[in-house]
C-alpha positions as CSV (number, residue, x, y, z in Angstrom):
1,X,-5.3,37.4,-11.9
2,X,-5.2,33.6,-11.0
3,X,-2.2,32.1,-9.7
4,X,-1.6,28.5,-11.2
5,X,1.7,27.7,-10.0
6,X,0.9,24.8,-8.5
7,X,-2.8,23.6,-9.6
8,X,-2.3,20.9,-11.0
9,X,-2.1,19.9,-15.0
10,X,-3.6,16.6,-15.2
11,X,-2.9,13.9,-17.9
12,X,-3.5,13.2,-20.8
13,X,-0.4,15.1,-21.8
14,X,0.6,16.5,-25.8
15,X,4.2,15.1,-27.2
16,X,5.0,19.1,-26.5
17,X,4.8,19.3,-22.9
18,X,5.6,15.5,-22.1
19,X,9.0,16.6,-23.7
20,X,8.9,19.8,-21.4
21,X,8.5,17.7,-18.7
22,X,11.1,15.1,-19.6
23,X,13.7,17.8,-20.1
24,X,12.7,19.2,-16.6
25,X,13.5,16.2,-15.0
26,X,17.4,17.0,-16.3
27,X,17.1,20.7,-14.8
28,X,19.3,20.9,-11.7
29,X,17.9,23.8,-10.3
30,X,14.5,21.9,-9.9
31,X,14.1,18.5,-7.3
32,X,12.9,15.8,-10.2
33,X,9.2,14.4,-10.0
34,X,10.1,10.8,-8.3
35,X,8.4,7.6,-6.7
36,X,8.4,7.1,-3.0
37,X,11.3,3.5,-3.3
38,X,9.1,1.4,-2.8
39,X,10.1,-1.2,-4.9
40,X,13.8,-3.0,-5.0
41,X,14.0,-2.7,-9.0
42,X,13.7,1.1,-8.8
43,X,14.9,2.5,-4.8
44,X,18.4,3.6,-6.6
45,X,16.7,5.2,-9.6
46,X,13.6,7.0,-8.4
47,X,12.9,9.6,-11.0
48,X,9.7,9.6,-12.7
49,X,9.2,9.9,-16.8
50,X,7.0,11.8,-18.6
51,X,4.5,10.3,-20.7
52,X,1.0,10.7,-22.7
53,X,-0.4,9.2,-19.6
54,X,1.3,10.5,-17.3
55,X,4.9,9.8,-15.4
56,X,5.8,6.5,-14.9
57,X,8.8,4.6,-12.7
58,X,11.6,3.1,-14.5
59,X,10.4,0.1,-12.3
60,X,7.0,0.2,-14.3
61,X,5.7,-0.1,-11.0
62,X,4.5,3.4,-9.9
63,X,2.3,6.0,-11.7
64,X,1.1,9.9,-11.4
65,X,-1.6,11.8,-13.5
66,X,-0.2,15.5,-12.7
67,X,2.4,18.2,-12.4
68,X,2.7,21.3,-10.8
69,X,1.7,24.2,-13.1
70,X,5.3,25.6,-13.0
71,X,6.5,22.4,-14.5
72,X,4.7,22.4,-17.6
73,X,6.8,26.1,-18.4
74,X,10.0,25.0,-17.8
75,X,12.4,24.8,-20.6
């Protein structure tokens, strides 16, 4: 048996699991997917949201194609 954990799940995400994803970014028990601060528009309000493409910064600024296995289970 393969452990996927943490391999990566690579966008394009379906509406189910960028909803999955958006709601694990609420979870407390779990640090949220955020951007490094690099930008003034977003350094106080790093977390990341879920989208078809991928996440995105509030900021517009900063993208990702992937999540950790795990996170496309919780809910």
């Amino acid at each position: 048996m393969t452990d996927n954990t943490y391999k990566p799940t690579f966008a394009s995400w379906n509406p189910q699991l960028v909803e999955t994803l958006n709601f694990g970014q609420m979870n407390p028990q779990f640090h949220p997917y955020t951007c490094p601060g690099n930008y003034s528009e977003c350094k106080d309000q790093r977390e990341l949201v879920a989208t078809k493409d991928g996440w995105i910064c509030k900021c517009g600024k900063y993208t990702q194609n992937w999540c950790h296995g795990f996170s496309a289970g919780i809910k």
